[in-house]
N, C-alpha and C positions, 0 to 999 in steps of 0.2 A: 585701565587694563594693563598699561606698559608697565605702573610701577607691579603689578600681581606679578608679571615675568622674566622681570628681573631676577637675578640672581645674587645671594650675600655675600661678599667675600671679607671672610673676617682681618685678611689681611688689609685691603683698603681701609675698613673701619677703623682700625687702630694708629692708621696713618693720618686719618682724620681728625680722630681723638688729640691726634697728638701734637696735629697742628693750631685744633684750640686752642688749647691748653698751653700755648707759644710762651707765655708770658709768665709761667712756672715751670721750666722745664730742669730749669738746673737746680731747684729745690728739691723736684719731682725723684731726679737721678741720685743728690745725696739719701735722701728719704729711702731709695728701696736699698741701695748701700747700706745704710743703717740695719733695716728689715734684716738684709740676709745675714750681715755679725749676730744680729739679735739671736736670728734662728739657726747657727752654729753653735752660740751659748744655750740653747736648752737643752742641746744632744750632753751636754757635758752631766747633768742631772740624772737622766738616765742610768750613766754609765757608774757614777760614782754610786747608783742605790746597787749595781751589776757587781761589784764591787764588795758593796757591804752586805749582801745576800751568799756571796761566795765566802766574805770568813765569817758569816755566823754559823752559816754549813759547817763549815771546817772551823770549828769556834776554840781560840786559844785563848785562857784569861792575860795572855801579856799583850795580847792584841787590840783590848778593848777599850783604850784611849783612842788607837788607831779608827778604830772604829767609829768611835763618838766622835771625833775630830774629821771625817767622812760624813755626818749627821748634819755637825755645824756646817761643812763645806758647803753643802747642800743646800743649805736654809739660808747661807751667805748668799748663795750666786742667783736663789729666789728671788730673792729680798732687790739684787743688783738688777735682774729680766725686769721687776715691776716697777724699779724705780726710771729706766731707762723705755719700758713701756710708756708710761708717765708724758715721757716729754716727746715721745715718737705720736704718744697722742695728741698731743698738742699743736705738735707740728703738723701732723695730719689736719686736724680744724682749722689752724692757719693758712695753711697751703687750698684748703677745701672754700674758706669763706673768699679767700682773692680769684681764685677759678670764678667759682658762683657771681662775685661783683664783675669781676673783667667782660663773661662773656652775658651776663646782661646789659652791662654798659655797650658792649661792642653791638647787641643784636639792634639796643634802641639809637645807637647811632647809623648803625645802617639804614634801619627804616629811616630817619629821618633826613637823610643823604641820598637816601635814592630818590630816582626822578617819579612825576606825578604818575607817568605811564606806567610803573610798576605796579603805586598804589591802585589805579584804577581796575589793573587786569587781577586781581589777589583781592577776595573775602576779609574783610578786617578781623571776624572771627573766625579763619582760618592762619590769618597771619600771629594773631593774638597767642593761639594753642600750637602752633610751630615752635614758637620762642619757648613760650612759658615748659612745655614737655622735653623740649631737647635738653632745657637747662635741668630740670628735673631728673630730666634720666642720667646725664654726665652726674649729678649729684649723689645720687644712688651708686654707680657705675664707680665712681672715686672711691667711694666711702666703704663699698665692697671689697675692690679690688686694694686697700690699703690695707685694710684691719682683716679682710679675710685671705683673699688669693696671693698676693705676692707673699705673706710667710709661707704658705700652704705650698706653693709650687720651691721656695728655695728650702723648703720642709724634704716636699719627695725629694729633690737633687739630693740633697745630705745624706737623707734617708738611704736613698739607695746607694750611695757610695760606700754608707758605712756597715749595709749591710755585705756587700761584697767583700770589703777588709773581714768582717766576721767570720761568711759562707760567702761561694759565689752562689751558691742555688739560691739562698735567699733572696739577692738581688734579680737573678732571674727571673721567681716568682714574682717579683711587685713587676720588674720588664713583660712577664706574659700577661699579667691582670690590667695594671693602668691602660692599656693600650685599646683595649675590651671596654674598659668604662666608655674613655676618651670617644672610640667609634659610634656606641651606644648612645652618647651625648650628642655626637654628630646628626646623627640618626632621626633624633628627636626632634631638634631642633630646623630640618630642614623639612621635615613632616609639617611641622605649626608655622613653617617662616608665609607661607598664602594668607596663612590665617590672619595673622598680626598684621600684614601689607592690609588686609582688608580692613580691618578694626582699625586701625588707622587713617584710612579714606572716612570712613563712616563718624569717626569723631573728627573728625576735621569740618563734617559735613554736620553735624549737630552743633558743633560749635558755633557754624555759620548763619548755621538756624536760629541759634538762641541770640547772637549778638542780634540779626536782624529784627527780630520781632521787637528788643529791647528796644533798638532806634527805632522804631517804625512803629511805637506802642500805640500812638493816637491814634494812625491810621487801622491798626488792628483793632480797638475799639471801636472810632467810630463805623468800620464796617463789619461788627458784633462778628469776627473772623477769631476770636482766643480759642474753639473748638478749633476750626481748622488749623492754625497755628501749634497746637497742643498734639494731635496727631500728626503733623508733619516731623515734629521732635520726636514723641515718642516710638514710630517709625526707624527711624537713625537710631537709636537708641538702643531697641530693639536690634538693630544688624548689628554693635556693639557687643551685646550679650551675648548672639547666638555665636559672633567667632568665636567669644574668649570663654563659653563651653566648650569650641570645637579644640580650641588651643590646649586648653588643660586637660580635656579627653585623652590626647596623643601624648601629653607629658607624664598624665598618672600611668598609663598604658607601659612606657618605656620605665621608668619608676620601677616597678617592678624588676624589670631586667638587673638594670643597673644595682637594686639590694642585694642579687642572688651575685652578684659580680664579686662585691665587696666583700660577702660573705664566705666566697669558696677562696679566696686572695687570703685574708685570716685564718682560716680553716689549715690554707697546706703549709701555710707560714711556721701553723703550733703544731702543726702534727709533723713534718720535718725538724721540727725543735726538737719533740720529743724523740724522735725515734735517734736524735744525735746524741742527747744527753742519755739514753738508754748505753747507747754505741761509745760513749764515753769520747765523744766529739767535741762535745763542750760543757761547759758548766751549766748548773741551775742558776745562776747568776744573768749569763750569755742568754741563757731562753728569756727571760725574765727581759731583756733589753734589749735581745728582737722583737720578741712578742709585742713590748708595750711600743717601740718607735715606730712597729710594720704597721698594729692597730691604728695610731694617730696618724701614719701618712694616709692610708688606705681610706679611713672613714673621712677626713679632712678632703677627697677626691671630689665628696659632695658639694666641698666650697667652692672647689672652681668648676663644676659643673652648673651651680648654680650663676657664677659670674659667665658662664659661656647662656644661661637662661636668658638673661640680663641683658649680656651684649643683643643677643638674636631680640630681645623686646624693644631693646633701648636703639637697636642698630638702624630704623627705619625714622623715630626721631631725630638722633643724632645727624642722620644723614640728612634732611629736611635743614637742619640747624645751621651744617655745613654747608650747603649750595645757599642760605642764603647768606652766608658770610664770603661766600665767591662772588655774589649778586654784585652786577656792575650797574651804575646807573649807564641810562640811554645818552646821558646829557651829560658831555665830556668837558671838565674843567681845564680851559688853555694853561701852562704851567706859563708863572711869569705873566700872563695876561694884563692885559690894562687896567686899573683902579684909577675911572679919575677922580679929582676931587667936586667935580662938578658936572654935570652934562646935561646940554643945550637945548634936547628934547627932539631933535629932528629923526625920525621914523621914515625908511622906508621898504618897501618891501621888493623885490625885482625879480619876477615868471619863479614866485612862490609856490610849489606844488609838496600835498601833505597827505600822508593815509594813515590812518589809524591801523592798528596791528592787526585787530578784529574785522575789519573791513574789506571791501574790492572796491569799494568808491571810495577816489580822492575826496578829501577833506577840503581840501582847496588846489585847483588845478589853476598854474600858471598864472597867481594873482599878482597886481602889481599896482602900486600908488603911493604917494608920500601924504608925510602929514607936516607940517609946518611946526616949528616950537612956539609957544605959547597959543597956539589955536585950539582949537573945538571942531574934533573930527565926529560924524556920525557914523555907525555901522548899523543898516538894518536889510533887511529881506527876512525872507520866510525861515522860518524855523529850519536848521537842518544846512543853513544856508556857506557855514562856515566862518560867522562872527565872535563864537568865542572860543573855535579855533586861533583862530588873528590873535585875540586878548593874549592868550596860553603864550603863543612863539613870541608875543614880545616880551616876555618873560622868561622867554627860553626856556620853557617845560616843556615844549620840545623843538628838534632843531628837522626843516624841511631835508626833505628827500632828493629837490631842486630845486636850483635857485637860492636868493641870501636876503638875508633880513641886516639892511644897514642901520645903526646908531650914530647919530652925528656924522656921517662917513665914513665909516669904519665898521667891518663884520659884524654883526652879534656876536660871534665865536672867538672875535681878540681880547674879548674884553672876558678880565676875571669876573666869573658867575656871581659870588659872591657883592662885588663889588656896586658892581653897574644894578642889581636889583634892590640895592638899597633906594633906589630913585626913583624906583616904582612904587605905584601901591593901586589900589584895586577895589572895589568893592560888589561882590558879585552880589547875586540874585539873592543866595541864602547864605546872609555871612555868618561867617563861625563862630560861635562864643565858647569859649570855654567855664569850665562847673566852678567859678573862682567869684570876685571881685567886681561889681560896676567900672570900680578905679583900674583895676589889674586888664580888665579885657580891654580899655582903651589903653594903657599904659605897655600894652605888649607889642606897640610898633616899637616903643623907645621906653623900657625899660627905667631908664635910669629921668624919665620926665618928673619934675616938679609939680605938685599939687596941683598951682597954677596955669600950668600948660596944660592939664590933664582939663581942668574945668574951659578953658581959653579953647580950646577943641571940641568939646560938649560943647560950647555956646554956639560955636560957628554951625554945626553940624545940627542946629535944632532941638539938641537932645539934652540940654540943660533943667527946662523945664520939669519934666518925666523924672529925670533923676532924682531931681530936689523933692519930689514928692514920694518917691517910694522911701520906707519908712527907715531905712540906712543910707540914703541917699548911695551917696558914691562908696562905701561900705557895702552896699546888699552884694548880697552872693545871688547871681542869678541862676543856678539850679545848670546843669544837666545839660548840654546844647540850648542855654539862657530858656531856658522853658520857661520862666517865670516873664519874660517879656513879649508882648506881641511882636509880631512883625515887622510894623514899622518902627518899633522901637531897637530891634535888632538894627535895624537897618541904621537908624541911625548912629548905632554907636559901632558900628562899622567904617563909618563916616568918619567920625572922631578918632578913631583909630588911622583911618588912613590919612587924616589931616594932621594929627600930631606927627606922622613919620613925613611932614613935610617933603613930599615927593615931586620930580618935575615932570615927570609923566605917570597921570593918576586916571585909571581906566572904572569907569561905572557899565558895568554885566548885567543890564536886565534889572538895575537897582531899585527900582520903581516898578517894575512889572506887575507885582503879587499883592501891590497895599491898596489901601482903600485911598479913595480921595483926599482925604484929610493930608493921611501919611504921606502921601506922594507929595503934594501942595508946601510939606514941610521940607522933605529931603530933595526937590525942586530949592527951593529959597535956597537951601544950605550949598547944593551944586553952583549955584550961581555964584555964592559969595566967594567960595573957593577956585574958581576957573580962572580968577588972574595972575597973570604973569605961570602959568605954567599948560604944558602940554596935554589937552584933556581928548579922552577919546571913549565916547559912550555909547555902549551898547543899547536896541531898547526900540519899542514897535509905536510906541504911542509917540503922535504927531507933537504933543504939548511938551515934549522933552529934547525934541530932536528938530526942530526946526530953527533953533536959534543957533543951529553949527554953523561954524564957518564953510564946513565944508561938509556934504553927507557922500559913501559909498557906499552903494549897493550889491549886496552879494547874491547872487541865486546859485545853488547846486554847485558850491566851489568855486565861482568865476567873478568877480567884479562884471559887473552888468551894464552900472551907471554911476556918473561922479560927477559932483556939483553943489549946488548949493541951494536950501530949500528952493527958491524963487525959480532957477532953471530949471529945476527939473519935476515940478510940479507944472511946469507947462509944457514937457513935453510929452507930447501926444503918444499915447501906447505903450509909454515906459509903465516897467513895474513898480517905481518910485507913485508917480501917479495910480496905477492900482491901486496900490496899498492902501494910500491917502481918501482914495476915493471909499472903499471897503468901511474905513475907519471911522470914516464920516456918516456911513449907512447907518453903523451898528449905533453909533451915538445917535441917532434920530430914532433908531428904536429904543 
């Protein structure tokens, strides 16, 4: 509802516009330079036919080289508009495809720069149709406003200058007309501006529809849900529609006005022609070259009514474009910060308290414990409990509210972001594969790895064998969010991935939670082989994963509860570490 009550101000938007477009701005400013020479040179065409109209009137045979030499002039300085159009078009497509690269380049660096908590609170298919339409519409909006409206606006200026040197009443006439259009456009456009705020919600909100279903296709199958799916889109779809008849309802509506505008602006234009050249005010010549430069500014009025269309359509994308090109991450990079070249592994966290934005309960209230380098820390409790909250902040996706998350002895926040998360790696619950390569999705901790290391990380991680057998081996393209692999196949070349970015603190989320016995038994083996000599700290409910830590912490409702090591605190009486254990043991005898 806030964006419906908002208000346009076409001034902001142009300030906007204009601060995208940062990185052309001085081509931008020759280019309409150019435009306006261009369109001082067509007024000279005009005059010189005003010219050869007045001595054919007055027609003398000595004059009629004079004449023809007025023809050629003509066709010379034609020939010179087209040729210098020519390359003002060019420069326009130049100018037009580096805008278009820069600010795609600029919107997919954002996104990928900004912190997780952004991604989390923002629709992917919301975020997707933000980009893609803003940039769309600057595209439109450029390619208008170059080839149409800026000749068209330094067209009227001319225009009316040079109708005043002619007549002052003519110039006055297009002064009492353009002003009539200009309101009328006003008019219009603050009529439909609801309309379009809304159509814009509503594809935002189909969009979000449609990526969802896309990701979430199995699950829409296997609960035979494509009907209801199908009507929740074409719903949205449907509010799409009915704005953008209500939108065009009010522009055909004003349309009207705006013809009758144009048409009585021509009208008094030629009928004060006439009754001058009656009056013997001016030539047949003179009407002949008001008439035709009043008609082309006058009807030309439509081009920038239609770029003020444009803006009012484009003006709610763009603006979407532009806040998120202000968009700041949550997660602030120290300037100069630490890069070391190595780090020791030691973790700890000191009265760490964390809320999510969404939330009124702390995520983690006042936690606090160390974890030793090269050990094997456990984190379990009940779902909900604030264990891969923990995973996130040592990662610094996000930073507490109170209290400090120390690294080797020293803040999380001294150390460059960049830097210090090279040393991490992770493997959560549902790791990400990307629509590429067996070789590429391990080879995307470390890019630049050798064949050999790519396979040397498959073998550790279990995942050697699976590989060898699908039918491109380290070649196959796994599809789509690896769709083409089970689970614990995922999982394990997650594994591989996070073993080739040879990390000294390497966190497992739940990594085993989802597989079957098999898979677990395999990505078990692999977590073992890999917990020497570096800092391991595993998220994870079942007992056969977590009891061989050095050390387990217990979280409940944000708080460390309990801390020890399986053998302590499986004896102690009444802990919820023993719960757990106990529970765990039930369900396995069922």
């Amino acid at each position: 509802m806030e964006k419906e009550e908002k208000k346009f101000d076409i001034r902001s938007f142009w300030v906007k516009i204009w601060k995208l477009l940062e990185p052309s701005q001085k081509q931008i400013k020759n280019l309409l330079f150019l435009i306006m020479i261009l369109e001082g040179i067509r007024l000279i065409g005009p005059y010189l036919l005003k010219i050869a109209i007045d001595k054919i009137i007055n027609f003398n045979l000595a004059e009629v080289d004079y004449i023809l030499g007025l023809i050629i002039l003509m066709f010379l300085i034609n020939q010179f508009i087209s040729i210098v159009d020519y390359f003002a078009d060019r420069k326009i497509f130049d100018i037009l495809t580096d805008v278009i690269s820069y600010l795609a380049n600029n919107a997919h660096s954002k996104m990928v720069f900004l912190s997780l908590g952004y991604h989390e609170k923002e629709n992917t298919g919301s975020k997707i149709i933000k980009i893609s339409r803003g940039i769309d519409k600057i595209d439109g909006l450029f390619g208008n406003f170059f080839w149409e409206v800026a000749p068209t606006v330094f067209q009227i200026i001319l225009t009316t200058a040079t109708l005043f040197w002619v007549n002052w009443i003519f110039g006055i006439i297009i002064l009492i007309f353009v002003p009539v259009f200009v309101f009328l456009t006003l008019k219009v456009n603050k009529a439909v501006f609801p309309f379009r705020v809304r159509r814009f919600n509503e594809q935002e909100t189909a969009a979000g529809l449609m990526t969802q279903s896309i990701i979430n296709i199995n699950t829409v199958k296997s609960f035979v849900q494509e009907l209801r799916e199908y009507r929740q889109f074409a719903k949205a779809t449907e509010n799409v529609r009915s704005n953008i008849l209500k939108e065009f309802g009010q522009i055909l509506k004003y349309n009207l006005w705006r013809n009758l505008v144009i048409d009585l602006g021509r009208g008094f234009v030629l009928l004060f022609g006439i009754y001058l050249v009656i009056k013997s005010g001016i030539s047949v010549g003179s009407l002949v070259f008001v008439y035709t430069i009043s008609e082309k500014a006058l009807v030309s009025l439509f081009r920038i009514s239609r770029l003020y269309d444009r803006i009012m359509e484009s003006g709610e994308a763009v603006e979407r474009l532009y806040d998120l090109s202000l968009e700041k991450s949550e997660i602030k990079n120290i300037k100069n910060g630490i890069k070391p070249k190595l780090i020791e592994g030691r973790v700890e966290f000191k009265n760490v308290s964390f809320i999510y934005q969404e939330s009124s309960v702390k995520a983690l209230d006042k936690v606090s414990f160390s974890i030793s380098p090269d050990s094997v820390t456990a984190l379990v409790g009940p779902s909900g409990g604030g264990k891969t909250t923990v995973a996130r902040m040592i990662y610094r996706h996000y930073d507490p509210i109170e209290g400090e998350i120390i690294l080797d002895r020293k803040n999380l926040k001294e150390y460059d972001l960049y830097a210090f998360r090279k040393f991490i790696a992770i493997v959560p619950q549902e790791v990400e594969v990307f629509s590429t390569t067996v070789k590429e999705n391990i080879s995307y901790a470390k890019p630049r790895a050798s064949f050999s290391e790519i396979q040397a990380a498959a073998r550790i991680a279990n995942a050697e064998e699976f590989i060898n057998n699908l039918k491109e081996g380290y070649d196959t393209m796994v599809g789509e969010r690896g769709i083409k692999l089970s689970g614990g196949q995922r999982q394990r070349l997650g594994i591989a991935r996070a073993i080739l970015a040879n990390p000294r603190i390497l966190i497992f989320d739940e990594a085993t939670s989802s597989l079957d016995s098999y898979s677990e038994k395999l990505i078990q083996e692999a977590m073992e082989k890999i917990r020497k000599n570096r800092t391991v700290i595993i998220i994870a409910h079942r007992l056969s994963t977590i009891k061989k830590a050095d050390k387990i912490i217990v979280l409940e409702n944000g708080k460390v509860v309990e801390e020890g090591s399986h053998f302590e605190l499986a004896r102690s009486e009444g802990g919820l570490y023993q719960k757990l254990i106990n529970l765990q043991k039930m369900g396995d005898v069922e």
